[in-house]
C-alpha positions, -999 to 999 in steps of 0.1 A, spaced: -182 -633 500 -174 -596 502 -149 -584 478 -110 -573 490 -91 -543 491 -58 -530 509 -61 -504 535 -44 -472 531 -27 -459 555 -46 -425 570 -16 -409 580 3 -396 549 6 -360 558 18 -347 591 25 -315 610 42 -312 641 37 -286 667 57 -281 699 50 -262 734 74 -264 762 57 -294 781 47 -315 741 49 -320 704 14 -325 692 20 -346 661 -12 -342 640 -16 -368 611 -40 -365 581 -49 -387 555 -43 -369 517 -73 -355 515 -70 -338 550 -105 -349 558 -94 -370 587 -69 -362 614 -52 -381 640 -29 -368 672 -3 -382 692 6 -362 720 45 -371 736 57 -356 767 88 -335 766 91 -334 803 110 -369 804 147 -367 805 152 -407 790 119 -425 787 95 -417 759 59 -410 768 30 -412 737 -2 -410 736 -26 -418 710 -60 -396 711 -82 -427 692 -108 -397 678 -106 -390 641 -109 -352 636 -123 -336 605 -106 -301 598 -127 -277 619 -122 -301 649 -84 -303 644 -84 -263 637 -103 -258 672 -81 -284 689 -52 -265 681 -65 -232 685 -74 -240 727 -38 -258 725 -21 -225 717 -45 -201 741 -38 -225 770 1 -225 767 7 -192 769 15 -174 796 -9 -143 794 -40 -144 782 -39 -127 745 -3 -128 743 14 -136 711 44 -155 703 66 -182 708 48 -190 748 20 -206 728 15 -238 702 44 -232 676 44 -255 643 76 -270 642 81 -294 608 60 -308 582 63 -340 570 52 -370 555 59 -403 576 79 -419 609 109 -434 608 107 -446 640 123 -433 675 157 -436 688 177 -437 722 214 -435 726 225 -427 755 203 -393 765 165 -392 754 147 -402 721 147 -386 697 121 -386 665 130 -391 630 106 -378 608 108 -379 566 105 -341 552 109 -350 519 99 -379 492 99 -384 455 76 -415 437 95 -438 419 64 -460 409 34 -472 403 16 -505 407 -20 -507 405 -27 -471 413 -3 -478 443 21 -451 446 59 -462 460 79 -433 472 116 -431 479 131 -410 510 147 -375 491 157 -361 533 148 -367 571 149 -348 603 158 -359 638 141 -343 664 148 -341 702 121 -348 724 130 -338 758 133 -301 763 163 -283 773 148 -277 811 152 -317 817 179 -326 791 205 -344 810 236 -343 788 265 -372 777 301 -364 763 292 -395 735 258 -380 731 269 -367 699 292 -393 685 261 -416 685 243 -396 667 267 -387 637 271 -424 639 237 -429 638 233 -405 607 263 -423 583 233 -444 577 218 -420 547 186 -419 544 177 -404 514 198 -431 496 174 -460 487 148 -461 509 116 -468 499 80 -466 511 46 -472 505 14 -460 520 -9 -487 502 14 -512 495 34 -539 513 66 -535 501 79 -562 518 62 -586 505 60 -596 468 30 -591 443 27 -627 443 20 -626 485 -1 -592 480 -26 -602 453 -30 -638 467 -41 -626 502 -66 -605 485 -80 -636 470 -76 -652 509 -114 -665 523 -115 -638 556 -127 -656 589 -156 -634 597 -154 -639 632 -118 -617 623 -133 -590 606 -136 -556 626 -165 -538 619 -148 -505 620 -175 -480 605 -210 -470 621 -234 -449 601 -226 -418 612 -190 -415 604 -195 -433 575 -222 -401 560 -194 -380 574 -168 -403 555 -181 -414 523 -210 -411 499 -235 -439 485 -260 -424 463 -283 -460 470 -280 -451 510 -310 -428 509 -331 -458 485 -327 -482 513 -307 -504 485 -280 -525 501 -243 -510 505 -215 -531 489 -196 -538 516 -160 -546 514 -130 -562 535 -98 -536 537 -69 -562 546 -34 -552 564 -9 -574 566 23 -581 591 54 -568 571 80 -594 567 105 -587 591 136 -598 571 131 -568 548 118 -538 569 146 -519 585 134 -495 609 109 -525 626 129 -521 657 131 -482 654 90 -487 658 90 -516 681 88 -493 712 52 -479 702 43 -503 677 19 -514 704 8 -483 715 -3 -462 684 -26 -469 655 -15 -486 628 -17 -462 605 9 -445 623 38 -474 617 52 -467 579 79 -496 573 107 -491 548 127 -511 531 165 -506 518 175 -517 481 163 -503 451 132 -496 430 130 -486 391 102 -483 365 101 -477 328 75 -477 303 74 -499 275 48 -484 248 41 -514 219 22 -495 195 11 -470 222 -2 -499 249 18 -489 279 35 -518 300 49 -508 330 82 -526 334 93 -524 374 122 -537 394 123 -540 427 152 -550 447 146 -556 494 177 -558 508 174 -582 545 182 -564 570 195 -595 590 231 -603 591 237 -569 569 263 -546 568 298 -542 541 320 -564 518 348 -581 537 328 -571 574 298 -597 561 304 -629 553 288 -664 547 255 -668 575 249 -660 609 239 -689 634 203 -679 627 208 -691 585 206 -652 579 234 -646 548 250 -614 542 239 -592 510 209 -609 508 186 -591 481 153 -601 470 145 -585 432 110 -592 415 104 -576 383 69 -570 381 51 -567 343 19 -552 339 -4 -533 313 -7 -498 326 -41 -491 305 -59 -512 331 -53 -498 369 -70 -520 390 -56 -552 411 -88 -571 403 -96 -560 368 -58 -557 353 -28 -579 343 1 -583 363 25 -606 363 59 -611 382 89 -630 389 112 -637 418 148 -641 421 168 -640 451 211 -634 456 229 -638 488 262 -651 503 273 -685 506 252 -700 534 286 -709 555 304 -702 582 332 -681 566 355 -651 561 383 -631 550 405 -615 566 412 -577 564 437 -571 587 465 -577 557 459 -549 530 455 -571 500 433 -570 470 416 -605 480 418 -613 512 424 -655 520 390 -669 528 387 -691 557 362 -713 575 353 -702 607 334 -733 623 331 -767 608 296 -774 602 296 -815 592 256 -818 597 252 -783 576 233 -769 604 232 -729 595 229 -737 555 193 -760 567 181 -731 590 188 -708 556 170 -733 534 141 -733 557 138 -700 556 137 -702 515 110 -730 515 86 -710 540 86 -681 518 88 -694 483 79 -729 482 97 -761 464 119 -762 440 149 -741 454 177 -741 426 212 -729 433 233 -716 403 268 -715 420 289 -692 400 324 -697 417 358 -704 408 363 -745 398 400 -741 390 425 -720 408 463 -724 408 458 -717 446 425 -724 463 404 -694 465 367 -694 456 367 -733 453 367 -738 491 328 -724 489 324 -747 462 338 -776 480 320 -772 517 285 -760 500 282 -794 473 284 -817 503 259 -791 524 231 -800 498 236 -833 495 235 -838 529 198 -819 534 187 -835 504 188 -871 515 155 -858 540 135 -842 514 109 -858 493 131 -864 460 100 -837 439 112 -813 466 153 -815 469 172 -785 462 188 -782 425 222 -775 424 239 -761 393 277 -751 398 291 -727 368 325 -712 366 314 -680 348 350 -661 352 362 -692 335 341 -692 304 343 -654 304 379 -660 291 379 -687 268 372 -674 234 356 -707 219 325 -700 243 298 -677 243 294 -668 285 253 -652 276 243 -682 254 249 -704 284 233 -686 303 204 -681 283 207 -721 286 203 -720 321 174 -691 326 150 -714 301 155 -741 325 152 -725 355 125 -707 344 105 -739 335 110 -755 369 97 -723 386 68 -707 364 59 -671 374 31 -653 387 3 -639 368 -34 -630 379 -53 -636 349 -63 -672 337 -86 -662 303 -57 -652 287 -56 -673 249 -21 -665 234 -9 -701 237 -41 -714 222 -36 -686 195 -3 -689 189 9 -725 203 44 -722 214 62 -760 226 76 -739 254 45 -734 271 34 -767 279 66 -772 299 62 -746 321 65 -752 357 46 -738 391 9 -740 400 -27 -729 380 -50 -716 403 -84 -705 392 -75 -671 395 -40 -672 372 -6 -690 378 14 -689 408 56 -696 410 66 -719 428 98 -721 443 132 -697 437 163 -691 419 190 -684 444 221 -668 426 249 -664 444 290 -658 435 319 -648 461 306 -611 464 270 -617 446 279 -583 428 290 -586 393 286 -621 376 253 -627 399 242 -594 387 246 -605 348 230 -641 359 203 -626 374 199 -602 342 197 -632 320 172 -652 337 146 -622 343 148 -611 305 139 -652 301 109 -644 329 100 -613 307 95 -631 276 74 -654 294 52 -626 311 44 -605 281 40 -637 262 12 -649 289 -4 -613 285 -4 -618 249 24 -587 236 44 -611 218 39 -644 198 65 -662 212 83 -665 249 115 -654 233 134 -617 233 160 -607 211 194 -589 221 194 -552 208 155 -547 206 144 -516 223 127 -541 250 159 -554 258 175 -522 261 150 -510 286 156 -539 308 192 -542 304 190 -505 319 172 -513 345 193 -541 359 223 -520 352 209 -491 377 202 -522 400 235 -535 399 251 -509 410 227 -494 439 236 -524 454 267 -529 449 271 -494 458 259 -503 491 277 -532 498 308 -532 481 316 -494 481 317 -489 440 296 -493 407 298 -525 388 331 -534 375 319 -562 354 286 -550 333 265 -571 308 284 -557 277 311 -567 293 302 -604 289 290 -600 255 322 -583 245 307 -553 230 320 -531 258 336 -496 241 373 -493 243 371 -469 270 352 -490 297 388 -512 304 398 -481 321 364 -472 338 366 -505 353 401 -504 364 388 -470 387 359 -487 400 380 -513 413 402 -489 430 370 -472 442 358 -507 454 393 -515 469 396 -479 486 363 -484 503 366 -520 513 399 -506 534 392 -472 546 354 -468 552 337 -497 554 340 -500 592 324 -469 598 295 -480 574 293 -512 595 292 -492 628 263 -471 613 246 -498 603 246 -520 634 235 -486 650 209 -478 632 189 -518 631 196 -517 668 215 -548 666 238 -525 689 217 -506 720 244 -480 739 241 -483 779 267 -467 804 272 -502 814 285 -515 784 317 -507 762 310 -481 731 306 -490 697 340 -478 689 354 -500 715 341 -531 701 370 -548 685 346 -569 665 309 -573 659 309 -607 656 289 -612 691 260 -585 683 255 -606 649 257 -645 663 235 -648 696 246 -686 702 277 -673 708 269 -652 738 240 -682 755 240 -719 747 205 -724 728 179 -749 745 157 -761 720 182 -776 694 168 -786 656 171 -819 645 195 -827 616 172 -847 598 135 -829 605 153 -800 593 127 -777 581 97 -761 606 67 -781 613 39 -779 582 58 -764 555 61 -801 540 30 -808 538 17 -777 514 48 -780 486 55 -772 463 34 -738 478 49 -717 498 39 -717 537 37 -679 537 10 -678 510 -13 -707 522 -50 -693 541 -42 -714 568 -53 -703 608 -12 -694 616 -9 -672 586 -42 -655 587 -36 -644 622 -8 -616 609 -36 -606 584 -60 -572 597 -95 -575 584 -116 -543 588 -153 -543 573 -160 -511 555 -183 -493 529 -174 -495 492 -166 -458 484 -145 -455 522 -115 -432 521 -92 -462 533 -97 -488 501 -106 -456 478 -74 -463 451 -91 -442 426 -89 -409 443 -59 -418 463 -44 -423 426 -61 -394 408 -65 -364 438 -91 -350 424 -89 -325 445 -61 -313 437 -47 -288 406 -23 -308 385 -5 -306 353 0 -334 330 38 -324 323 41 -331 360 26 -366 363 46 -394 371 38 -415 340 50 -387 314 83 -384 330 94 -422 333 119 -439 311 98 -445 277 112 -467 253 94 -452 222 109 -415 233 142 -428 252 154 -461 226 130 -456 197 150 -444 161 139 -404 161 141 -412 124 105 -417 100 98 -449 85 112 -472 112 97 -500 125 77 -491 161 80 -521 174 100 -523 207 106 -566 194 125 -553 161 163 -559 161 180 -526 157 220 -518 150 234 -503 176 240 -471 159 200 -473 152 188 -463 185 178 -431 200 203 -431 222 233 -435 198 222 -408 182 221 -386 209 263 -392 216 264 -388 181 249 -353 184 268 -341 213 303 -354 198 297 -328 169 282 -302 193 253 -302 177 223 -288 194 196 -308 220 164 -291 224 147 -315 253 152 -332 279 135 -363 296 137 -372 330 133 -409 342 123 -425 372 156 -447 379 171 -443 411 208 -460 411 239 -438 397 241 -448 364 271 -470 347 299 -447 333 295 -459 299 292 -436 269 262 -455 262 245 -436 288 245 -396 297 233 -394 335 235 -375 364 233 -387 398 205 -376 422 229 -357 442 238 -335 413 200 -327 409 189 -290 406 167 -276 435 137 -273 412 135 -310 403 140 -319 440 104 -318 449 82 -334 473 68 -357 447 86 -352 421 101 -377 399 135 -393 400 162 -379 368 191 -402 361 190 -408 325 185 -378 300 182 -382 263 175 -355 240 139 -359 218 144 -339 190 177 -330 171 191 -304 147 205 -317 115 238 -304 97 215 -282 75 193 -265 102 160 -280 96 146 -299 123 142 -337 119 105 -348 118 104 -369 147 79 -398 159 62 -373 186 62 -350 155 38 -373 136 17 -388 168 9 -348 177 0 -340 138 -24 -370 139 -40 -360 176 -41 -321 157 -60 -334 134 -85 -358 154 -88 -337 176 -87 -300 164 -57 -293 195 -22 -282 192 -14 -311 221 25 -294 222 14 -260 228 6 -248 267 -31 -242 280 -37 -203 273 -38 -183 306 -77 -179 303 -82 -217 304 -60 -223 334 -75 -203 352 -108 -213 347 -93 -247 358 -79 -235 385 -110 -219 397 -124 -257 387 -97 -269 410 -106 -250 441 -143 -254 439 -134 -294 438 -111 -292 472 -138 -271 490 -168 -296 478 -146 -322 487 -140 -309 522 -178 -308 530 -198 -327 553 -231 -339 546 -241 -335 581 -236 -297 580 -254 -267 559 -232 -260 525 -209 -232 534 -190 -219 506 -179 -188 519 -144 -196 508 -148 -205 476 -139 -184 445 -169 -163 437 -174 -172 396 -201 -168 372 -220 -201 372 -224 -222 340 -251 -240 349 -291 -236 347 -299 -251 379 -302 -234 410 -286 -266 428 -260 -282 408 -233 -302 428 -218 -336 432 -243 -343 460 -279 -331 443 -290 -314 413 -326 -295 414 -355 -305 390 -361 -275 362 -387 -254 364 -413 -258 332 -440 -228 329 -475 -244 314 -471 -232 277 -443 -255 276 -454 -281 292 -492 -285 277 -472 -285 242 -452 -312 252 -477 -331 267 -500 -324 232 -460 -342 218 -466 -371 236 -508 -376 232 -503 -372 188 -473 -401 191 -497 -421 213 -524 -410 182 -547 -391 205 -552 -361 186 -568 -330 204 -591 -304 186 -574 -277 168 -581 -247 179 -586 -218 154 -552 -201 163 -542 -231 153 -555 -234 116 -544 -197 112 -513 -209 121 -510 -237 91 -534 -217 68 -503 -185 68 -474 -217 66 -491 -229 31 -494 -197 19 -456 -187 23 -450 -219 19 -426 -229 -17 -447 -255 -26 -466 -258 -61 -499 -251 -59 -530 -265 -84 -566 -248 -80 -565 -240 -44 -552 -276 -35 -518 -292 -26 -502 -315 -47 -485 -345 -27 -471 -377 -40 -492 -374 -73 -523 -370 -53 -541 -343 -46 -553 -327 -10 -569 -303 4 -556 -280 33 -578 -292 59 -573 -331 48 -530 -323 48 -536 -308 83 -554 -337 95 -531 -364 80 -500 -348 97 -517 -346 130 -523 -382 128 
């Protein structure tokens, strides 16, 4: 069976011109070896009018193409300027296209930053857009509430949290990615997408020419999942139209990575959070479920553990683990229309058959299998009922589904008043907790891709033979989820869900044998890392749906908060509270704008009219439903029968339809991770990588002290840490020599723990294309009390690579050397650009002195050297006295030897050689060595 690969998407780099009729959007691949256009039709006052030309150009088709675009639209022959084909915007992806109540218009991203890497898949997050008009001014019929939809429309930022991927399915886990690769294909799917002659002009197989077989390969798409892509409708209107290459979905959440070095093996440590996009909007606006089981502030976060020394998905480590948080699955709210602090809650339907909460739990067993586990963290005891009225209608709920299920597949319930233990001082909030995470954990195993992994036979831990989900033959898979949920799912299920992935991480880099045993200590620069990382995730999303930070943080709960965070917490609760009064309605409208859930028409009322959305968000409300779901049946037809594994992830005929299968040649541009990763073709710097300028925990957390334990497992006092002794620094002014940038993308916790700056207070020059993201910054190297510079551990790792290695690894290339790699560079991009179809023209190369011997010395062919026949009959004399032919000497040739023994230094004896105690003559040595 031919091996797997995901396709990457061809468009990555786009370009779009404009005339007075079009806009020619040309699309290239990174490389820019193959181009794509899509012509639309300005002409058309409110419809939008594409079309896709299906030929892939190479550059000097694309170059012509536009050339007889601009002679043809002008209005002279010969004339220059702005009559002809004008380039308009560069970019690098669709948003999607939009209609309010004029034309469409085009929303294009101009600017990105990577946030991280999996698996030589790079994930990018939106830095700025641009919304285009299409229609042209000749045709443009205007509307007095044109422009009020479309400041609406733009509330919705952006460049705040949105992510995408060209390579990789972001909405879906790793889990659902790696598994499909593993998926048998149905051949009578697979699209043979490739002939011969675009695959010469394409790729390269040096075995073609031998008439060797071609490894052939199967590139594999996949449907997003709709919950979590959030311009799908924004795309639906040519989504059937265009190539797929053109559709780039996003998701909205958050995205983090940091490197954990363990005696200098990098392990990528990365959070990702996909907020639904179903049933979403603001705090007090979003309540409980829709009618559909959708719940409001739904978020999806998998933290995904692998060793970064390995790149690839099929010969690498990863491991991850799911948890999921989202409102009570109820039909409630709270009313705003009072200006209090916390609003009443109330039920809005009864619901005695838990109807919504089954359509929600159906939804959880499709996608993650059996067993679903709710850790309810409300209020049990309240002088006035509060939070306990979700406690009291959602207990009954699962009972009532439960009775149905198969009792290996009921859903757990585990109901926890954290605010309760919180304030009694005889019990320890975390160590609960950790109670809880172990248990969950167990019951739900995690994901990991590699089966021959030994550390439990090595080192035998009691823990491991209790752990839950399924073995496959290629690794483990999880089964099932942990769905955490509180009254806002901010704060307390933000410190939950922090507990129960450091669990998960002690399992994961116990399984890829890091540690001995599946346990992490507080205060270890591992933890540290990770804590950081939820922290950043906290509040991103409770930034977008509550309107402030975290108020609550895990110091906090372990009551080691500094004296100063009482009053940080007090603002961010004002900040929350201001929000949840004054702008969350606008945030709502923007939202319900922007996922299309609203569409303006002159026949209906404005957005602003609306005196509640509660109609655009509940469609049984608006038409009674025909086909009603049984109470007791209540999950979809054939998800039973494969639990505990989920529906989603089983190769069955349904799912495999929603998978693309294209047949293609090994070394094709579309599954070609390596130089998708690496660009060799392009001039980079190694300051300038991605992987240098992450969160590292030996740079970032690590003691800048010698003599200290490396190890990222040891227990260290707080004042121990790198980052201690930065504040330390700066409270005594001392001075802080460099700076690190790390790839974190939430504003950071106002903590003095942590000395941030959000990515709106960013400099111009770290605002670049593909750049990486700066949040945290933490000095490397210090200046003591008495001048000298500490000897830090980058000190001692660049004096051992000094001397390994002869380099001063600190110290820049000299200009000479950069730019003979430049020069390097160019050639590359040029040779890179060629077609084997065509002569070799390298008229726009750099002209430099060439270093090698051979006339024809490329990538593609290198000539044979040319021998003369001195050279060659000695050699071939070589090879006849080893095979003990010996040829006659010639007398040149005893001339030779006879005028070597004479200025030779060896002792002579009556005109003979003495060797080994024995004597020889000259002519009996010379024969003895020729034989």
């Amino acid at each position: 069976m031919p091996l797997s690969a995901a396709v990457i998407s061809g468009v990555q780099k786009l370009v779009l011109y404009e005339t007075r009729a079009r806009y020619f959007l040309v699309g290239s691949n990174h490389a820019q070896t193959k181009h794509r256009v899509l012509k639309i039709d300005r002409t058309e006052p409110k419809d939008l009018a594409i079309i896709d030309d299906k030929h892939v150009y190479n550059q000097q088709e694309v170059r012509e193409l536009l050339g007889r675009l601009d002679l043809g639209n002008r209005t002279k022959m010969g004339q220059k300027g702005s009559s002809g084909l004008s380039r308009a915007v560069s970019a690098y992806g669709i948003v999607g296209f939009v209609r309010f109540l004029e034309g469409y218009y085009l929303v294009l991203i101009t600017k990105r930053r990577k946030m991280a890497d999996i698996g030589g898949h790079s994930i990018y997050k939106i830095e700025d857009t641009n919304m285009i008009y299409i229609p042209n001014d000749s045709v443009r019929v205007t509307h007095p509430d044109e422009a009020r939809y479309v400041r609406i429309f733009q509330n919705v930022d952006l460049s705040s949290n949105f992510y995408f991927s060209y390579s990789y399915d972001l909405s879906h886990s790793l889990q659902y990615n790696l598994t499909l690769l593993h998926s048998p294909c149905d051949p009578g799917t697979v699209e043979e997408v490739h002939t011969r002659s675009s695959r010469q002009q394409d790729s390269f197989d040096i075995f073609e020419d031998e008439g060797l077989p071609t490894q052939v390969f199967h590139g594999l798409q996949s449907e997003p999942y709709a919950k979590y892509v959030w311009n799908g409708k924004l795309l639906e209107r040519v989504k059937d139209t265009v190539h797929p290459d053109w559709l780039m979905y996003i998701i909205h959440g958050f995205c983090g990575q940091s490197k954990l070095l363990i005696y200098g093996r990098p392990v990528h440590v990365t959070l990702i959070a996909r907020r639904s996009s179903k049933f979403a909007g603001t705090r007090f606006l979003k309540r409980g479920a829709n009618c559909e089981g959708d719940v409001a502030n739904e978020v999806e976060t998998e933290q995904i553990i692998h060793d970064a020394s390995v790149m690839s998905f099929t010969a690498g480590s990863y491991s991850s683990y799911v948890q999921v948080r989202g409102s009570v699955p109820l039909y409630w709210s709270q009313d705003i229309s009072t200006m209090m602090p916390k609003p009443p809650i109330r039920l809005d339907q009864a619901d005695p058959y838990a109807h919504v909460a089954a359509l929600h739990f159906d939804q959880m067993l499709q996608r993650f299998g059996s067993p679903i586990i709710i850790l309810n963290l409300v209020k049990k005891r309240e002088k006035r009922k509060h939070e306990k009225i979700l406690s009291e209608e959602l207990f009954p709920a699962v009972i009532n589904l439960n009775q149905f299920l198969p009792p290996e597949h009921c859903i757990d319930y585990i109901a926890w008043d954290m605010a309760r233990y919180t304030k009694s001082k005889l019990y320890n909030v975390l160590d609960r907790l950790s109670m809880i995470a172990e248990n969950v954990v167990k019951r739900t195993g995690f994901f990991i891709n590699r089966s021959d992994f030994f550390c439990h036979t090595l080192r035998p831990d009691e823990r491991w033979g209790d752990l839950g989900g399924s073995l496959t033959s290629s690794g483990r898979v999880q089964t099932g989820v942990l769905r955490t949920n509180c009254v806002d799912c901010l704060d307390r299920t933000n410190t939950a869900q922090f507990m129960v992935g450091k669990c998960a991480l002690a399992y994961q880099l116990y399984a890829l044998g890091m540690i001995d045993k599946p346990k992490l200590q507080f205060d270890t620069d591992c933890v540290r890392l990770f804590e950081e990382l939820y922290e950043d995730h906290g509040d991103t999303l409770s930034l977008q749906y509550g309107g402030s930070q975290l108020v609550h943080r895990v110091k906090t709960y372990r009551k080691i908060a500094p004296w100063t965070q009482h009053s940080k917490d007090i603002m961010q609760t004002l900040s929350r509270y201001y929000s949840n009064a004054f702008s969350d309605a606008d945030r709502q409208d923007a939202i319900n704008l922007f996922l299309q859930v609203y569409q303006p028409s002159e026949s209906k009322p404005h957005l602003w009219e609306l005196p509640t959305d509660f109609y655009l968000h509940q469609r049984n409300s608006m038409a009674l439903t025909h086909d009603r779901r049984s109470y007791t049946y209540w999950w979809s037809e054939g998800i039973l029968s494969y639990l505990p594994l989920p529906y989603d992830e089983v190769p069955c005929e349904e799912n495999m339809k929603k998978v693309g299968v294209r047949r293609v040649n090994r070394y094709d541009e579309s599954i070609d991770t390596y130089t998708e990763f690496f660009k060799p073709y392009e001039l980079t710097s190694f300051d300038d990588t991605f992987c240098i300028a992450m969160t590292n925990s030996a740079r970032e957390l690590m003691p800048k002290t010698v003599g200290v334990d490396p190890s990222p497992f040891t227990v260290r006092k707080p004042e121990e840490t790198g980052k201690s002794a930065v504040i330390g620094a700066k409270s005594s002014k001392e001075e802080t020599v460099v700076q690190r940038k790390t790839a974190a993308s939430a504003p950071p916790p106002p903590s003095e723990e942590q000395i941030s700056s959000s990515s709106e207070d960013d400099s111009e020059d770290d605002r670049d294309d593909d750049g990486s993201v700066s949040q945290r910054s933490t000095p490397v190297k210090l200046l003591t009390e008495s001048g000298e510079s500490v000897r830090t551990q980058e000190d001692f790792l660049q004096q051992s690579m000094r001397e390994t290695y002869g380099l001063n690894l600190a110290a820049l290339p000299a200009e000479e050397d950069m730019l003979i790699y430049e020069r390097f560079a160019y050639l590359g991009q040029n040779q890179h650009k060629l077609e084997r179809t065509e002569p070799s023209v390298l008229e726009n190369a750099i002209n430099v002195v060439p270093v090698s011997c051979f006339t024809t010395d490329s990538i593609y062919e290198v000539s044979s050297p040319q021998v003369d026949r001195d050279n060659r009959e000695v050699f071939e004399g070589h090879v006849l006295t080893g095979l003990g032919q010996v040829r006659s000497l010639c007398r040149e040739d005893i001339l030779m030897y006879r005028e070597y023994i004479k200025n030779s230094p060896i002792t002579c004896k009556e005109s003979g050689l003495w060797f080994h105690g024995i004597q020889w003559t000259p002519n009996q040595r010379l024969l003895r060595l020729m034989r």
